[in-house]
N, C-alpha and C positions, 0 to 999 in steps of 0.2 A: 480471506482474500486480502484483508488490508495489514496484517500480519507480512504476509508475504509482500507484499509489496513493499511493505517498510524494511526487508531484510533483504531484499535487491537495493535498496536506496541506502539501506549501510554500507552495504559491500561496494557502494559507488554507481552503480546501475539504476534500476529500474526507469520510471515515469520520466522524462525532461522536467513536467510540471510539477512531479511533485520533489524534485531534486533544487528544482528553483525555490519553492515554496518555503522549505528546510534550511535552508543556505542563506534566502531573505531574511524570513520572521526570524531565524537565531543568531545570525551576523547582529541584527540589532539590539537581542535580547543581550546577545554579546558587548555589544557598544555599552549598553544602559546599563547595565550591572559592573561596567570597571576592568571589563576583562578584554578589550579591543580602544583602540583607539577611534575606531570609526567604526561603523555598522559595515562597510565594505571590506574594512582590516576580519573582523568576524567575519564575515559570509566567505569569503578564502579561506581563514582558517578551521571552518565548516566543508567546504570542500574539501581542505587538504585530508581533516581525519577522514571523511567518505572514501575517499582513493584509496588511501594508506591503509584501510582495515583498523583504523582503532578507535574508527566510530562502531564497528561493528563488536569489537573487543569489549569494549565497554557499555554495549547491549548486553552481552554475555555476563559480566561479572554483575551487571544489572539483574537479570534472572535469576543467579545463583545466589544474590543475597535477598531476592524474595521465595526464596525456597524451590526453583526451579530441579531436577534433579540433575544432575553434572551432564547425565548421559541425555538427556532432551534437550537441557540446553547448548550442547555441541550438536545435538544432529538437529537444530534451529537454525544455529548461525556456520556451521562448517557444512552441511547436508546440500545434497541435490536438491532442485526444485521437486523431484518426486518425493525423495526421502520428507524433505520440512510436510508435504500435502500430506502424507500418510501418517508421520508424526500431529497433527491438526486435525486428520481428517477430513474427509470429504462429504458434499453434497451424493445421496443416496441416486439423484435426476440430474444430469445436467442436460439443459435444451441449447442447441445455438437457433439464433433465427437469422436465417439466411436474407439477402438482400433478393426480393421478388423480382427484382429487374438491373438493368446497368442502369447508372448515374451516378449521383454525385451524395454525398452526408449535407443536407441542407442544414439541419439542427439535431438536436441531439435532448427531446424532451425530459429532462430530469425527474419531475413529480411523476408523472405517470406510470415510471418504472420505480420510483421509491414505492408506488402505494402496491404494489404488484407483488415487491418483493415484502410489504407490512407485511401483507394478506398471507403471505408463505410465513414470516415468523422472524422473518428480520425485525422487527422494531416492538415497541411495547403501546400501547395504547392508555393506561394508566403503568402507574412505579409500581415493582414487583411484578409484574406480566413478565412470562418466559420469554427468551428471547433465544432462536434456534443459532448458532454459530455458523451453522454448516449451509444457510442460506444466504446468496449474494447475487452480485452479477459481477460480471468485467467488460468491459466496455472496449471492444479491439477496434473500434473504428473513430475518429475524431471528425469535426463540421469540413468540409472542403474535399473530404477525399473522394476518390474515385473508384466504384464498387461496380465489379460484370457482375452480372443475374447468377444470383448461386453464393455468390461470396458472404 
């Protein structure tokens, strides 16, 4: 899932947050390294490659010279949202959990659902423990929003 989300956020899409996130932290990596006048001259020119595809381009030649094979890593960064899942793979279960009632997203408990998704095989408990790939969540609702019963 976070695969996927970072190759919606090359191609200039995905998250807001995590478009912000990307364009902050390497505008300034860009500043401190010599290669921007200012951390906000960087976080532009971070944005400008997200738009233009050649942040995503240079995912791609990224791949290929870690041995990725030509043909995965074009149906990674050129492929459907369906095409990249099936290229990755998928969860054998996906569950949504529905909102019980209308109201609002008060919060949004992080731990609770980290320890949920250990317990399935997202995470490791000591180094070397398996770690399943095809386990995650996504989170379609954010705090403030507005949810009818069912949604």
């Amino acid at each position: 899932l976070e695969v996927l989300e970072a190759l919606e956020c090359l191609q200039g899409g995905g998250p807001p947050d995590l478009r912000h996130l990307v364009t902050a932290l390497g505008g300034v990596l860009l500043w401190q390294c010599g290669m921007a006048a200012e951390a906000e001259q960087g976080r532009e020119r971070l944005a400008r490659a997200l738009d233009d595809g050649s942040a995503l381009g240079t995912f791609e030649a990224m791949l290929g010279a870690q041995g990725v094979p030509p043909d995965t890593a074009r149906g990674l960064c050129a492929g459907t949202p369906a095409q990249r899942r099936q290229l990755l793979g998928e969860a054998k279960v996906c569950e949504e959990l529905p909102a019980p009632q209308e109201g609002w997203v008060q919060q949004v408990r992080a731990l609770p659902l980290a320890r949920v998704l250990h317990g399935l095989g997202a995470g490791r408990s000591r180094a070397g423990d398996p770690v399943n790939p095809r386990v995650g969540a996504e989170l379609l609702v954010g705090t403030g929003q507005h949810l009818r019963a069912g949604e």
